[in-house]
N, C-alpha and C positions, 0 to 999 in steps of 0.2 A: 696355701692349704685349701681356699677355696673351693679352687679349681682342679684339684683333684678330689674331692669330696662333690663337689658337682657331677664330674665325669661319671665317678661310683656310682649315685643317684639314677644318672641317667641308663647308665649299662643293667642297674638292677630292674628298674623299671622296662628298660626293653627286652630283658631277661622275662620279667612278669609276662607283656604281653604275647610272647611271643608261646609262652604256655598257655595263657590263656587261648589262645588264638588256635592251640595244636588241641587242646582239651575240645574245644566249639567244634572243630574238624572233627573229632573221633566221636563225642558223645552230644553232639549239636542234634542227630538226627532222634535222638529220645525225645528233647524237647517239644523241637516240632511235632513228633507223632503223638506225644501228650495234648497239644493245644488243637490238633485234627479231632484227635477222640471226644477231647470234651465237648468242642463246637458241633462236632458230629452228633452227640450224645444228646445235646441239647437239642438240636433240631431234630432230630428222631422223635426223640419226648413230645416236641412242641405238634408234630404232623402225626403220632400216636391219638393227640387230644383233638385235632382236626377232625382226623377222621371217625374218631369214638363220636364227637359231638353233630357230625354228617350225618353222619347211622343212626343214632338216637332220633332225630331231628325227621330223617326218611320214613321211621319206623312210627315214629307219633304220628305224623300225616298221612300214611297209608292207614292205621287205626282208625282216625278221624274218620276218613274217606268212607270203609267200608261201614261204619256207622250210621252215613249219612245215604246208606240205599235204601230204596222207598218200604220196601217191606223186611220182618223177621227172618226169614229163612234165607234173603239176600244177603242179609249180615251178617249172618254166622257163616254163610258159603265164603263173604268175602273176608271175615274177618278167619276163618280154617284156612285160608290161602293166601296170609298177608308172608310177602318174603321175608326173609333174614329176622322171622320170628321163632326162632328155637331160642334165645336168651330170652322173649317174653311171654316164651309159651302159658304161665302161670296166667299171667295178665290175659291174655286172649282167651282162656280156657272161664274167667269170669265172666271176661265182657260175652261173652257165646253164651253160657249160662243163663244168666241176665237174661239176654235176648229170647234163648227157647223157655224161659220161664214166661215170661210177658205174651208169648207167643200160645201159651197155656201146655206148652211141651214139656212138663212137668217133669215125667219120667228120663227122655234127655237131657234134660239142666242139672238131676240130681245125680245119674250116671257120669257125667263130665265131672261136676265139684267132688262126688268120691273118689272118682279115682286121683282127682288133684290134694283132695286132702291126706288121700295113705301114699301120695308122692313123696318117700323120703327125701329125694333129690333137689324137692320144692323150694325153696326160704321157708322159715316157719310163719313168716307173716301171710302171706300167701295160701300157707296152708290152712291154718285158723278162720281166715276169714273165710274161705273154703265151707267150714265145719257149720260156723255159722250160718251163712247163706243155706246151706242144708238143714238147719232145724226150721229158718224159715219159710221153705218151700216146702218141706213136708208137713208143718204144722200136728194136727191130731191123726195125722193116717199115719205117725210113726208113734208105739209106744213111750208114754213122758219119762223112764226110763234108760231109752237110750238116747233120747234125745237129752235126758241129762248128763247121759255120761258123753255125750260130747259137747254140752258146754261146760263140764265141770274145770279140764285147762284153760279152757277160755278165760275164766273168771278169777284165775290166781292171782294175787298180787305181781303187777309187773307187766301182765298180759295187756297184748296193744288194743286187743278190745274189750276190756275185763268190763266197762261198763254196760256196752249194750250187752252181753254174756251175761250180765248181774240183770236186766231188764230182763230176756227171755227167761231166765230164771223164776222172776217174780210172778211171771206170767203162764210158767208151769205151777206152782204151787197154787195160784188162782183156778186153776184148770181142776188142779187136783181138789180145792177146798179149804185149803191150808193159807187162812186170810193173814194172821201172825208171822208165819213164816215170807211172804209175799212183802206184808208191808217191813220185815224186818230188811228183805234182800231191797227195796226201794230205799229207806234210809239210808243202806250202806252208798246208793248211788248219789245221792246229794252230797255224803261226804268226800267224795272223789273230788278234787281236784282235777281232772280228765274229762270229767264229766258235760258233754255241750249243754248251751242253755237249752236247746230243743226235750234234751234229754234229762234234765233237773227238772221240766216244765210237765212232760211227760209222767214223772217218778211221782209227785207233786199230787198231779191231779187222780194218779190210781192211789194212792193213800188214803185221802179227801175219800175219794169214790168208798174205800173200804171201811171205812167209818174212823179210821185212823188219825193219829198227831203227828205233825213235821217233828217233835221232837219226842227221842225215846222214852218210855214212862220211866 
């Protein structure tokens, strides 16, 4: 009885492969082009992050670069013509700012940041600090008014610069007279957590200055 219960065994098992073997033949080539796409896939991804980290890499060193020309007006020429800056156009649009500010080109540093600040298209981080840099270069040649109403989003809870926004704050109500309200917008900036030591240290000594207490009466 063995030997024919072996036989069976074996006819079924060459029965098996020989399906298997016809299945490999007809649908083998799925496999294969599953295991192309994924290794495929993967090395896409992997020379995607190559070359994203190239171009970052090219883009910060041409920054640097035109930074480092001897004069103002060279750096904003070179930094208006740095290539494959249309993703950091925002970023250039500061650092050019900056530069025609320092350069006492007042009126072009503040034309650039507005128009980067009502840049919907912007990041909103980018825009804000935009706003900012604008209430600090125009100082008192812009009514305290409008310059409050652009820092007043600034200073919302959540806002990535809500603190320095809460200082030029303090420093309009100083302007204005309004010592109470100044030393109240200082407190609120010790309470931050966000807040730098330069800028708790800052908050501190306009308080002191205003005849004021670190802690609220």
């Amino acid at each position: 009885m063995s030997n024919p219960e072996s036989f069976i065994e074996e006819v079924t098992e060459e029965v098996r492969r020989d399906r298997l073997f016809a299945l490999m033949r007809r649908y083998g080539w799925i496999a294969v082009l599953a295991v192309i796409l994924i290794v495929g896939g993967a090395a896409y991804t992997e020379w995607q992050k190559a070359r994203d980290t190239a171009a970052a890499q090219a883009l910060g060193d041409a920054l640097l670069a035109a930074l480092e020309q001897d004069d103002a007006a060279a750096r904003v020429a070179a930094l208006d013509g740095v290539a494959g800056a249309e993703d950091a156009a925002p970023l250039v649009d500061l650092l050019a700012a900056g530069e025609q500010s320092a350069a006492g080109e007042d009126a072009a540093a503040i034309a650039r940041l507005r128009a980067l600040a009502d840049d919907t298209q912007a990041p909103v981080t980018y825009r804000q600090l935009a706003l900012l840099k604008l209430v600090l270069i125009e100082g008192e040649t812009r009514p305290a008014e409008d310059r409050r109403a652009d820092l007043a989003p600034l200073a919302e809870p959540g806002a990535p610069f809500r603190p320095l926004a809460l200082e030029q704050l303090a420093l309009l109500e100083i302007e204005e007279g309004n010592t109470e309200a100044a030393i109240g917008q200082l407190r609120e900036i010790l309470e931050l957590p966000e807040a730098t030591a330069g800028l708790r240290e800052r908050a501190t000594q306009l308080i002191v200055a205003l005849g004021g207490t670190l802690e609220p009466a």
